[in-house]
PDB file of N, CA, C and O in Angstrom:
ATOM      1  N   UNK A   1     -14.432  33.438  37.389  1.00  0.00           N
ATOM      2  CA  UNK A   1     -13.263  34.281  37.524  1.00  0.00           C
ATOM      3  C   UNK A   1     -12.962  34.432  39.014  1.00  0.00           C
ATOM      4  O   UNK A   1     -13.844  34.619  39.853  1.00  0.00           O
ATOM      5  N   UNK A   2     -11.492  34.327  39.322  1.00  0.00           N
ATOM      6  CA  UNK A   2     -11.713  34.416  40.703  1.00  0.00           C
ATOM      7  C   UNK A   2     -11.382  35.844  41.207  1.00  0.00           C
ATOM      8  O   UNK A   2     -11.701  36.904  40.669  1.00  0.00           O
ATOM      9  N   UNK A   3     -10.665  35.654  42.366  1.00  0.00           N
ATOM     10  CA  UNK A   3     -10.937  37.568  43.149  1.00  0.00           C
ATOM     11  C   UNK A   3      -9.716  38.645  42.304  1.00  0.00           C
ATOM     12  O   UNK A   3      -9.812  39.872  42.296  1.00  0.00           O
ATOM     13  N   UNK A   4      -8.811  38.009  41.759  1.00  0.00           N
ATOM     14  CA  UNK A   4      -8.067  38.547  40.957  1.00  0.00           C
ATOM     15  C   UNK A   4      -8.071  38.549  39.788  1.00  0.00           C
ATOM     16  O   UNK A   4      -7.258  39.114  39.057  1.00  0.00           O
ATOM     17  N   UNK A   5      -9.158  37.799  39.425  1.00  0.00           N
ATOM     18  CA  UNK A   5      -8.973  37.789  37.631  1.00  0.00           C
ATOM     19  C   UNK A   5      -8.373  36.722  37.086  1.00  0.00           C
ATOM     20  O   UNK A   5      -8.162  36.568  35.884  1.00  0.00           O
ATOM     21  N   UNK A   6      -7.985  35.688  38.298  1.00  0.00           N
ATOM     22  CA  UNK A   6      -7.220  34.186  37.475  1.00  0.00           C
ATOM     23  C   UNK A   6      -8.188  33.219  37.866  1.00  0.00           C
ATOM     24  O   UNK A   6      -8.546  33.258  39.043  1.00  0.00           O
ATOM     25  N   UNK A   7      -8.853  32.066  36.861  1.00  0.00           N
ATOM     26  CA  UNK A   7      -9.539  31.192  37.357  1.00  0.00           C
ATOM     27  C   UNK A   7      -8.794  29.687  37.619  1.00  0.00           C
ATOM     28  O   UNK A   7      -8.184  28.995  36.803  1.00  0.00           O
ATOM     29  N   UNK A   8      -9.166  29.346  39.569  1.00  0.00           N
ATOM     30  CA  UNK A   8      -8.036  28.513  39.625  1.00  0.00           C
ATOM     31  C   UNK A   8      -8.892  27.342  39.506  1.00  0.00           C
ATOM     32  O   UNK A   8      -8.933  26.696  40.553  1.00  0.00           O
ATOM     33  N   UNK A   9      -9.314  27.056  38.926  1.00  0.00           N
ATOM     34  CA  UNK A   9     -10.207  25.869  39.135  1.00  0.00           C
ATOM     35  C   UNK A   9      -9.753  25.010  38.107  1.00  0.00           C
ATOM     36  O   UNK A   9      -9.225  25.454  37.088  1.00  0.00           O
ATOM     37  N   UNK A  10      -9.987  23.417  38.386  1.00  0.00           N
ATOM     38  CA  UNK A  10      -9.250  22.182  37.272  1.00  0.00           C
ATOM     39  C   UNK A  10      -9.532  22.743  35.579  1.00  0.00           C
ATOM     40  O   UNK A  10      -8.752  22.792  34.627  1.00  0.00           O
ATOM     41  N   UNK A  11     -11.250  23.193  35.717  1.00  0.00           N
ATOM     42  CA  UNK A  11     -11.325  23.043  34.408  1.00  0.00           C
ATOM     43  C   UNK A  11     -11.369  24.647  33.846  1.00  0.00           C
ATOM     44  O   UNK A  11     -10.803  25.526  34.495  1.00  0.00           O
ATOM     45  N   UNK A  12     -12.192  24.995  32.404  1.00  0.00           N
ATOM     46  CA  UNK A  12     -13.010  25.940  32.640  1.00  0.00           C
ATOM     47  C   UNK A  12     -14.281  25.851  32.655  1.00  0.00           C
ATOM     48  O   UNK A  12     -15.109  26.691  32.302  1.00  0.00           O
ATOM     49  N   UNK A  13     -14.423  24.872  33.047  1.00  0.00           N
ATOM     50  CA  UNK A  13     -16.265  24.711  33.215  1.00  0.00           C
ATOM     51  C   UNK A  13     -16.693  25.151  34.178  1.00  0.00           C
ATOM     52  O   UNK A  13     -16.635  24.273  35.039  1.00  0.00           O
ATOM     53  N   UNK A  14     -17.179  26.188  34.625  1.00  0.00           N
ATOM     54  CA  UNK A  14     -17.761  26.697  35.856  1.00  0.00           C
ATOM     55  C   UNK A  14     -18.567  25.478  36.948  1.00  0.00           C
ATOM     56  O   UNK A  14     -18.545  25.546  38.177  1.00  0.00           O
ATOM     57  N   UNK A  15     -19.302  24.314  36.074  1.00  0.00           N
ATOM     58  CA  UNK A  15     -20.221  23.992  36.815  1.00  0.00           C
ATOM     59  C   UNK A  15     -19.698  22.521  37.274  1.00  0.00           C
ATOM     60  O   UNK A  15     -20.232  21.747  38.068  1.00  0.00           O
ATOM     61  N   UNK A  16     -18.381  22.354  36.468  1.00  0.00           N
ATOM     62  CA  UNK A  16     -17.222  20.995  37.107  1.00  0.00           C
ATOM     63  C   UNK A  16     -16.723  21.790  38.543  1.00  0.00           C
ATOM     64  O   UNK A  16     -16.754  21.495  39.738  1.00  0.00           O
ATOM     65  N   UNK A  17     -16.268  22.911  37.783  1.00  0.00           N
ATOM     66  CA  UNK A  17     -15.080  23.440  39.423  1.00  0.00           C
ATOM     67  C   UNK A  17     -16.505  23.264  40.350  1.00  0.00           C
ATOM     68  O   UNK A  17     -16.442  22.302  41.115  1.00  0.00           O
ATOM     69  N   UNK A  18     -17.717  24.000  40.401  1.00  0.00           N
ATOM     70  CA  UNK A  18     -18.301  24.409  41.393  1.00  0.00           C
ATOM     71  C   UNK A  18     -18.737  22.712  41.832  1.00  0.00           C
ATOM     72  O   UNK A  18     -18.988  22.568  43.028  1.00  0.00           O
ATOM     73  N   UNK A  19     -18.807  21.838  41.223  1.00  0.00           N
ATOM     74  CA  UNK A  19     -19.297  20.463  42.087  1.00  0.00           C
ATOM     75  C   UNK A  19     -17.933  20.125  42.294  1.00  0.00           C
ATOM     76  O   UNK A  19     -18.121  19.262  43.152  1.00  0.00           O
ATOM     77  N   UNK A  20     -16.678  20.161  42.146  1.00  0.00           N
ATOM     78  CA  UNK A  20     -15.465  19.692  42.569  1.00  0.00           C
ATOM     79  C   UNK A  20     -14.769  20.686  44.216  1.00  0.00           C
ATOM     80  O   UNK A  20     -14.200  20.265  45.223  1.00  0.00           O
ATOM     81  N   UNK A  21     -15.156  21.996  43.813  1.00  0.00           N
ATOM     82  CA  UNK A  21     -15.497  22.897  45.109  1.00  0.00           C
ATOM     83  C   UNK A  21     -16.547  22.576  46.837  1.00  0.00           C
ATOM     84  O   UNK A  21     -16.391  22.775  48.042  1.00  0.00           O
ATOM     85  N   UNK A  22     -17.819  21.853  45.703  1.00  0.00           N
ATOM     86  CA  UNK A  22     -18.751  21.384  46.719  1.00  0.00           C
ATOM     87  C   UNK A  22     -17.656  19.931  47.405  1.00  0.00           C
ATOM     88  O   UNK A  22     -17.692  19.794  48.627  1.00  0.00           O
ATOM     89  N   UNK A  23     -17.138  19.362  46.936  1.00  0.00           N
ATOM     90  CA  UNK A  23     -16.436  18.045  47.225  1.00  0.00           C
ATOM     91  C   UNK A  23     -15.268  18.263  48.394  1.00  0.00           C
ATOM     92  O   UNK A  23     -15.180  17.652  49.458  1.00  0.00           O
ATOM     93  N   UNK A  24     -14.412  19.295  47.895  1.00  0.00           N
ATOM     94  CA  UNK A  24     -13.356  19.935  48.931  1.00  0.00           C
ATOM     95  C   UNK A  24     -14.263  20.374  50.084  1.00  0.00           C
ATOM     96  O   UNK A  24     -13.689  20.186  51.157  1.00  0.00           O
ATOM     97  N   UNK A  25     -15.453  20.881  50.220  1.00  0.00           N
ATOM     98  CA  UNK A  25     -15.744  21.276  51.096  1.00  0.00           C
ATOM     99  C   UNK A  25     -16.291  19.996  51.974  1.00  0.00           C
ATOM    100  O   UNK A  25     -15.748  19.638  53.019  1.00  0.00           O
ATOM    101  N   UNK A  26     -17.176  19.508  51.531  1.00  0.00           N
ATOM    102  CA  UNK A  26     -17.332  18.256  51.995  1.00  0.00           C
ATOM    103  C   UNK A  26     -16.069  17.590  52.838  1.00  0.00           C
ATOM    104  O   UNK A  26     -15.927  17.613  54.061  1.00  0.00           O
ATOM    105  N   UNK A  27     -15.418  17.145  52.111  1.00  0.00           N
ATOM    106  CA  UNK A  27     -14.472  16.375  52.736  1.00  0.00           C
ATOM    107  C   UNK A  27     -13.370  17.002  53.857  1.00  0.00           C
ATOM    108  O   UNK A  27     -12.701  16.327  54.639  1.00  0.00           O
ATOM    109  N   UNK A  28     -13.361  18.338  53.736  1.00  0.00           N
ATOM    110  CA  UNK A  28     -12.503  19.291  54.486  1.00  0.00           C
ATOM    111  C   UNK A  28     -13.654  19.313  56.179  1.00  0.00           C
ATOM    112  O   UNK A  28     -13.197  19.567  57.293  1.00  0.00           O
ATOM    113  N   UNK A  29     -14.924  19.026  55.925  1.00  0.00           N
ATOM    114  CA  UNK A  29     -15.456  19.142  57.373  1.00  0.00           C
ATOM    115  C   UNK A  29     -16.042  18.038  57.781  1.00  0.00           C
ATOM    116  O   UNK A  29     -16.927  17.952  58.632  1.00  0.00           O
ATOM    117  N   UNK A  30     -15.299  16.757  56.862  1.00  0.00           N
ATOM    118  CA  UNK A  30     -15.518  15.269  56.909  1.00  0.00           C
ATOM    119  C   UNK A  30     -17.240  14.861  56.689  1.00  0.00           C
ATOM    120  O   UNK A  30     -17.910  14.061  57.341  1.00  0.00           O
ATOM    121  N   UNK A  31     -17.518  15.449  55.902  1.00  0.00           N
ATOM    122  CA  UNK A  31     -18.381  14.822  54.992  1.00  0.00           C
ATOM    123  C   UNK A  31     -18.669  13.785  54.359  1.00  0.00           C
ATOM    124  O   UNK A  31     -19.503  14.047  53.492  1.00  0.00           O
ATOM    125  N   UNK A  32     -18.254  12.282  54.384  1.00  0.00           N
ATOM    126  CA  UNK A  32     -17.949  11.867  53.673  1.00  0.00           C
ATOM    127  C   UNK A  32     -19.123  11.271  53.155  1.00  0.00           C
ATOM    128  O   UNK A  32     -18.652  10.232  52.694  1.00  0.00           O
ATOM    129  N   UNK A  33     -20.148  11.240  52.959  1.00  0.00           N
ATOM    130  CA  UNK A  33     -21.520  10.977  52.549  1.00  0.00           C
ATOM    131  C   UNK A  33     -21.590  11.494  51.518  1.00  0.00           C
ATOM    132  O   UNK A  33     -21.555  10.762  50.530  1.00  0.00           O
ATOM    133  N   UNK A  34     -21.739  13.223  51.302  1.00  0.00           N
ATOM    134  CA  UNK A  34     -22.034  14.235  50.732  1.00  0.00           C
ATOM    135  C   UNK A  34     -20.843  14.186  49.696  1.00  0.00           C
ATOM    136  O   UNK A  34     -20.989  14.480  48.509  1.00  0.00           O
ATOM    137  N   UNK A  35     -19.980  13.895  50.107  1.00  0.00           N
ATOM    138  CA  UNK A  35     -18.977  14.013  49.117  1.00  0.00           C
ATOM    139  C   UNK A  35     -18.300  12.595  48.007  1.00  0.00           C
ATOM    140  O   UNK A  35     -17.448  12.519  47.121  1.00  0.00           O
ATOM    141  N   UNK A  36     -19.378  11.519  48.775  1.00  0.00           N
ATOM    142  CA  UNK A  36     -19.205  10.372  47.623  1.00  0.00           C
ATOM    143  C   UNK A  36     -20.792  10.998  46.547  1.00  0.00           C
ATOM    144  O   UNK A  36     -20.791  10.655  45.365  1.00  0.00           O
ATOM    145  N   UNK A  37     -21.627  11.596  46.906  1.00  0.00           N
ATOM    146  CA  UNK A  37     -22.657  11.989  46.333  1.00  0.00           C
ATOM    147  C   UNK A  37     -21.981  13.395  45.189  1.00  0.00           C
ATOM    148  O   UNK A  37     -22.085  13.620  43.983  1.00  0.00           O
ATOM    149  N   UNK A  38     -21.408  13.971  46.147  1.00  0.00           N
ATOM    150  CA  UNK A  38     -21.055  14.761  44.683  1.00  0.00           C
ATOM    151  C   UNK A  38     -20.072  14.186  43.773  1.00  0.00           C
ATOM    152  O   UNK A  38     -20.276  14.416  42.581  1.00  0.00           O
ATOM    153  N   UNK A  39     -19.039  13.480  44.079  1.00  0.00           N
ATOM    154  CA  UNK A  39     -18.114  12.516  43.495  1.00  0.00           C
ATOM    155  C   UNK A  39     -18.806  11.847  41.993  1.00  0.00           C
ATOM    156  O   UNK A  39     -18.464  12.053  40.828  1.00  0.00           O
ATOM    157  N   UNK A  40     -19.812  11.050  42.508  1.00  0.00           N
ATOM    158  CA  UNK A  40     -20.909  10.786  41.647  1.00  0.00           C
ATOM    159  C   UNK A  40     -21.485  11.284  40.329  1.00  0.00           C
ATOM    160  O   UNK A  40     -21.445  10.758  39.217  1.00  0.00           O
ATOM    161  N   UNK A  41     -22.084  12.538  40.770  1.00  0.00           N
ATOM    162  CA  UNK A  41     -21.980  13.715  40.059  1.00  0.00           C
ATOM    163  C   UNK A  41     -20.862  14.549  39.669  1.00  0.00           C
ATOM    164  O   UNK A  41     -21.102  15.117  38.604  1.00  0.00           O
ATOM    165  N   UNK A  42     -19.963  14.767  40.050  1.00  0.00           N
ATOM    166  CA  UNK A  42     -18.805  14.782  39.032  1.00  0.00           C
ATOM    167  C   UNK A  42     -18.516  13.924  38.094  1.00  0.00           C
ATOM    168  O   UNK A  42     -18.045  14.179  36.986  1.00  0.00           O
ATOM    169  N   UNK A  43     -18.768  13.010  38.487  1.00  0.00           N
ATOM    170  CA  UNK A  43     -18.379  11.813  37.169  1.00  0.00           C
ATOM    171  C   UNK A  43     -19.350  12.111  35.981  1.00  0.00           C
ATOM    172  O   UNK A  43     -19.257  12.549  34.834  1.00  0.00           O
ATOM    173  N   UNK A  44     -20.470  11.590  36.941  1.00  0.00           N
ATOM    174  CA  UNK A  44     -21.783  11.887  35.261  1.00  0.00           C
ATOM    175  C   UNK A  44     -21.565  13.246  34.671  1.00  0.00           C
ATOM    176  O   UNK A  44     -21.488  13.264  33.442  1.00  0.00           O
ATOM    177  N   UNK A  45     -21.454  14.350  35.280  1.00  0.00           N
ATOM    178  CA  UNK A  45     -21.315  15.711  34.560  1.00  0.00           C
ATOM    179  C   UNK A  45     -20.122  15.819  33.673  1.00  0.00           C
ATOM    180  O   UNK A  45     -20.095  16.585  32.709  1.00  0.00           O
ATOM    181  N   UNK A  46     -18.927  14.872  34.089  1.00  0.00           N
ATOM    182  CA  UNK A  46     -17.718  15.010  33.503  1.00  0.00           C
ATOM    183  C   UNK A  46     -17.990  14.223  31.706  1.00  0.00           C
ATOM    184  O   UNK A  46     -17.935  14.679  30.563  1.00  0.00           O
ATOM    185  N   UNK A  47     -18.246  13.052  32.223  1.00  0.00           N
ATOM    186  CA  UNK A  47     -18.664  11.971  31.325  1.00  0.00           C
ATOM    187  C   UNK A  47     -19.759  12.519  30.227  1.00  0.00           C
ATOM    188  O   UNK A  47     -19.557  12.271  29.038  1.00  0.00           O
ATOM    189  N   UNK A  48     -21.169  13.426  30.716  1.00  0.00           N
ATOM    190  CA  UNK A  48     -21.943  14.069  29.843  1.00  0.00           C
ATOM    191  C   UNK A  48     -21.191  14.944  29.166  1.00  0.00           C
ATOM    192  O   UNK A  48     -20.915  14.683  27.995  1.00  0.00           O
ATOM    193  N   UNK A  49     -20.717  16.149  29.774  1.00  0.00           N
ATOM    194  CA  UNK A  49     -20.139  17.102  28.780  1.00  0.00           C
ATOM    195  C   UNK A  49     -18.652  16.852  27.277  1.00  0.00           C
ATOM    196  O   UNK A  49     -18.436  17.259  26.135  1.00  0.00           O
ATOM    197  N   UNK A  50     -17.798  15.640  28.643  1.00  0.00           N
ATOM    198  CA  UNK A  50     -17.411  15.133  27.257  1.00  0.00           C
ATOM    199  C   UNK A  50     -17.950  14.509  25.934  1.00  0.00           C
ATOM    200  O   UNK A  50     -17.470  14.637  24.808  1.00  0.00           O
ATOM    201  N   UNK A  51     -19.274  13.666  26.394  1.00  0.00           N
ATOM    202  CA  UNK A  51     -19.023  13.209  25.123  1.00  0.00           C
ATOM    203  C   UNK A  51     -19.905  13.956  24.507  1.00  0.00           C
ATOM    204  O   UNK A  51     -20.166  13.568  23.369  1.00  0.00           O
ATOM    205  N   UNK A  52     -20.330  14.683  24.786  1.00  0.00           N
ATOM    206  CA  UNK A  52     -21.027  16.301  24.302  1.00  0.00           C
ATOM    207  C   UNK A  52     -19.764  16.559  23.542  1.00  0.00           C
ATOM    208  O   UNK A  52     -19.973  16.614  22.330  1.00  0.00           O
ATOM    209  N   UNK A  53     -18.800  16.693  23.811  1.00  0.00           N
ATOM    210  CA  UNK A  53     -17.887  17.517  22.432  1.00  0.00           C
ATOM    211  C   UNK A  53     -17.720  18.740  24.155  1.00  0.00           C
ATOM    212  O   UNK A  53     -16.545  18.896  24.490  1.00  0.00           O
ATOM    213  N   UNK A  54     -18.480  19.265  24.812  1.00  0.00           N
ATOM    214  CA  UNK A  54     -18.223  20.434  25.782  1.00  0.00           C
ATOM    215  C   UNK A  54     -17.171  20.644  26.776  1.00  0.00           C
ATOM    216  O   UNK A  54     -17.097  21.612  27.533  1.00  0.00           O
ATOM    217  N   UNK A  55     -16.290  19.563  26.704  1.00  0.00           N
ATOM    218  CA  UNK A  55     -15.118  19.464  27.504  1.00  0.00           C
ATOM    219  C   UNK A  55     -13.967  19.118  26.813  1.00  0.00           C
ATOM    220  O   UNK A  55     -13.843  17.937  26.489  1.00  0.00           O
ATOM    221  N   UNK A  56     -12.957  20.044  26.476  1.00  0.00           N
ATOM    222  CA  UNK A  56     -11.940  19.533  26.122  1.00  0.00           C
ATOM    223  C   UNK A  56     -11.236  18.459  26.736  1.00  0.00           C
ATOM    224  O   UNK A  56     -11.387  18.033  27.881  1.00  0.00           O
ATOM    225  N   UNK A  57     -10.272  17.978  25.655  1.00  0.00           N
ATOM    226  CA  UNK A  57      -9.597  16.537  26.203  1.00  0.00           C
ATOM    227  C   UNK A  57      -8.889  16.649  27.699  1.00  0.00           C
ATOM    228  O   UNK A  57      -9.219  15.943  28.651  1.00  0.00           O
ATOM    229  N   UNK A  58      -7.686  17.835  27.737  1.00  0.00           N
ATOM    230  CA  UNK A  58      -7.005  18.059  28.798  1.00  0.00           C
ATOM    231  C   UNK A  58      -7.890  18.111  29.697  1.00  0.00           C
ATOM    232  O   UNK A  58      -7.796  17.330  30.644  1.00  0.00           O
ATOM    233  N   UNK A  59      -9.142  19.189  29.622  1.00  0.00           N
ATOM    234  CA  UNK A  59      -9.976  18.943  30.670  1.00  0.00           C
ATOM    235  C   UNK A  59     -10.460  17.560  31.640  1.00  0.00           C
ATOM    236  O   UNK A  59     -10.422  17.384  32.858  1.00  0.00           O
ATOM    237  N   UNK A  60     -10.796  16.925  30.818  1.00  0.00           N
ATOM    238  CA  UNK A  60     -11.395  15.615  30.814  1.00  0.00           C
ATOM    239  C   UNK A  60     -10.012  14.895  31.003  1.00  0.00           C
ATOM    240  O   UNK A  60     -10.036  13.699  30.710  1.00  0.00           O
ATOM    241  N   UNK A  61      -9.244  15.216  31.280  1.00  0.00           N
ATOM    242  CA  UNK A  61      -7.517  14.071  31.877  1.00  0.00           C
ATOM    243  C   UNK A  61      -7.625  14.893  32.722  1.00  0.00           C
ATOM    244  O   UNK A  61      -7.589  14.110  33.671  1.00  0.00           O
ATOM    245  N   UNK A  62      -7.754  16.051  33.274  1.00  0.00           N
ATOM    246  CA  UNK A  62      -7.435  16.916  35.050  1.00  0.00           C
ATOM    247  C   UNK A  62      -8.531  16.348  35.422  1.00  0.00           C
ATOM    248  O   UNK A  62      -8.167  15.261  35.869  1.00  0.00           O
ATOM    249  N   UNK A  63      -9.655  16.422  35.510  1.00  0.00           N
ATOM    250  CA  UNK A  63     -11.308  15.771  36.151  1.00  0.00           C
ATOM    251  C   UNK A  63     -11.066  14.160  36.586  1.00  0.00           C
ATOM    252  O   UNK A  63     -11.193  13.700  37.721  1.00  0.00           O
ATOM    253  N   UNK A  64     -10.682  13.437  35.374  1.00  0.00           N
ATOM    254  CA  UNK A  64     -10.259  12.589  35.617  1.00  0.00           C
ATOM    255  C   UNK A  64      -9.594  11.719  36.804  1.00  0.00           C
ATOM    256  O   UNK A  64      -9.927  10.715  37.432  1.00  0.00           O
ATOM    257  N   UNK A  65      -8.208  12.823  36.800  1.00  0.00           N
ATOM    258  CA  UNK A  65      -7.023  12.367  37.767  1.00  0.00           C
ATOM    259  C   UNK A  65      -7.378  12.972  38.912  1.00  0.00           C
ATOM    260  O   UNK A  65      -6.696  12.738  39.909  1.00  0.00           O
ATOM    261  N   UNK A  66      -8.492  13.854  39.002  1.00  0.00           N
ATOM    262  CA  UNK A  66      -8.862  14.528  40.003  1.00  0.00           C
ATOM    263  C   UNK A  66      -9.969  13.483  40.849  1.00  0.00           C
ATOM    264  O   UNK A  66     -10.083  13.407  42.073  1.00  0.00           O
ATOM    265  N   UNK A  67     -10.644  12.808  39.941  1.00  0.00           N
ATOM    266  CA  UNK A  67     -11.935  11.605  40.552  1.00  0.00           C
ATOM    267  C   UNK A  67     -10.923  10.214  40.616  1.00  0.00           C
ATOM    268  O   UNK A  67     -11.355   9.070  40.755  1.00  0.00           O
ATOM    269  N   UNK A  68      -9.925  10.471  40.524  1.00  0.00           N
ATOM    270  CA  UNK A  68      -8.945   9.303  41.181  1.00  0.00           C
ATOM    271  C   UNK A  68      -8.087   9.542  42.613  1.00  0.00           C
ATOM    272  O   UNK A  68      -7.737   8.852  43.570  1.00  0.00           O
ATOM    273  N   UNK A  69      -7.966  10.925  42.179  1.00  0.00           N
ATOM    274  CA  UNK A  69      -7.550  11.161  43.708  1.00  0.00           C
ATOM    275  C   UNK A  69      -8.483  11.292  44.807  1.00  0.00           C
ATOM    276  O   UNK A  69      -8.278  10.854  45.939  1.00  0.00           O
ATOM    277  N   UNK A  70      -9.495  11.902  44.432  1.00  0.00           N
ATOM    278  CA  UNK A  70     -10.843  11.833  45.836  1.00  0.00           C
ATOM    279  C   UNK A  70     -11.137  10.119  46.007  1.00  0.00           C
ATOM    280  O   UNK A  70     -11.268   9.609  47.120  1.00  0.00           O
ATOM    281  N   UNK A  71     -11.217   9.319  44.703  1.00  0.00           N
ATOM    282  CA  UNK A  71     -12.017   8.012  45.348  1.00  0.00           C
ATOM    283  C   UNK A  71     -10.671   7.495  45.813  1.00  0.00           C
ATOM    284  O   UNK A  71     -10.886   6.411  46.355  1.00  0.00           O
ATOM    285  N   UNK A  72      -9.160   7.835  45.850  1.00  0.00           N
ATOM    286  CA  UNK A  72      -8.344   7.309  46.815  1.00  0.00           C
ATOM    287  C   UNK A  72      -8.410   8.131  48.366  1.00  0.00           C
ATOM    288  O   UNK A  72      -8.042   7.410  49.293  1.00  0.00           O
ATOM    289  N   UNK A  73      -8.696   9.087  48.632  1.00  0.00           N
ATOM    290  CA  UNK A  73      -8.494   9.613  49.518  1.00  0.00           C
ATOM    291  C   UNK A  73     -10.055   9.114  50.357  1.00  0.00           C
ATOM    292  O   UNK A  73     -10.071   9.023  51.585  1.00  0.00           O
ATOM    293  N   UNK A  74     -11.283   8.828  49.530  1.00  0.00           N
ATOM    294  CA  UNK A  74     -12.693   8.601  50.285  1.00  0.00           C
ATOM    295  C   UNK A  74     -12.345   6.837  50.360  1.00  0.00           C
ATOM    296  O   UNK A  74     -13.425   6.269  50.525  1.00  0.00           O
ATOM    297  N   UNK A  75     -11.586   6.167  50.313  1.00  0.00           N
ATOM    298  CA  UNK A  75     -11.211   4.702  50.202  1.00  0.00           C
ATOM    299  C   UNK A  75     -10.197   4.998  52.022  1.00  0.00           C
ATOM    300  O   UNK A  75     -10.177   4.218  52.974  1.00  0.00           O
ATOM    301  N   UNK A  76      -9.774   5.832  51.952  1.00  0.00           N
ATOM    302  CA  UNK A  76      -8.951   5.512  53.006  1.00  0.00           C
ATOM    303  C   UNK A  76      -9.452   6.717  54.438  1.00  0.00           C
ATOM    304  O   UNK A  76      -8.751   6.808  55.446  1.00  0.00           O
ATOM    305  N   UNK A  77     -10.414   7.325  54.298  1.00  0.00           N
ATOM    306  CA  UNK A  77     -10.913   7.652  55.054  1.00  0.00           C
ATOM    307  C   UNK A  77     -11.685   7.562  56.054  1.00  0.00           C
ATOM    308  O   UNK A  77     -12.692   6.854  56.082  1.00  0.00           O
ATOM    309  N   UNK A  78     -11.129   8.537  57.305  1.00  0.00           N
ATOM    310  CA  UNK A  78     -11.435   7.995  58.951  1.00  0.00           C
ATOM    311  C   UNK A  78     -12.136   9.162  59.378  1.00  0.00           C
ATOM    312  O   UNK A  78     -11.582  10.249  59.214  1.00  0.00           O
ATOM    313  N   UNK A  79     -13.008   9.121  59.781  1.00  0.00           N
ATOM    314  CA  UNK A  79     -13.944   9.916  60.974  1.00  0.00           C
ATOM    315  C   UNK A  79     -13.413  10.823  61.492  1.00  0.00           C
ATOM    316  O   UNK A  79     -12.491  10.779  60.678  1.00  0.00           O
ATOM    317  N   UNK A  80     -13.152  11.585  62.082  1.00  0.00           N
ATOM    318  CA  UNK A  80     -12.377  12.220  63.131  1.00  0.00           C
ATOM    319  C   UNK A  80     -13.241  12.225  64.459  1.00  0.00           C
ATOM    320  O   UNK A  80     -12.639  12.460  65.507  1.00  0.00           O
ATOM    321  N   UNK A  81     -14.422  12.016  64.493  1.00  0.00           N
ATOM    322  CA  UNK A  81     -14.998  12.137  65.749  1.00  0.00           C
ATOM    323  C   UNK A  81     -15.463  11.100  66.288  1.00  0.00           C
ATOM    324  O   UNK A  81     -15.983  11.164  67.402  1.00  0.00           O
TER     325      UNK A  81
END
């Protein structure tokens, strides 16, 4: 839940947003190591809980389009330092 009571996160899986959270952070202080490692782990966690039945479909299409946009953005990424 966030500070107001709306949860903004892709899914409602607490433990997708919080490794998709770890990823923004990563990549926001150019991480990019750490954040093909959680990338990773987003996938397998995404991939386990679906076919668990534990992720709804929509879920599993936002996660998705979401691990398409990081491995485009970690494909074209530069250092800053």
């Amino acid at each position: 839940m966030g500070l107001f009571g709306k949860n903004k996160g892709i899914t409602k899986d607490k433990e997708i947003n919080d490794i998709i959270n770890e990823i923004k952070v990563d990549l926001s202080n150019n991480y990019k190591d750490n954040a093909v490692i959680g990338l990773r782990k987003l996938k397998e966690t995404v991939e386990i809980k679906h076919s668990g039945g534990k992720l709804k479909e929509a879920d599993y299409e936002s996660c998705k389009r979401y691990i398409s946009e990081v491995e485009r953005d970690l494909a074209s990424f530069k250092r800053t330092y």
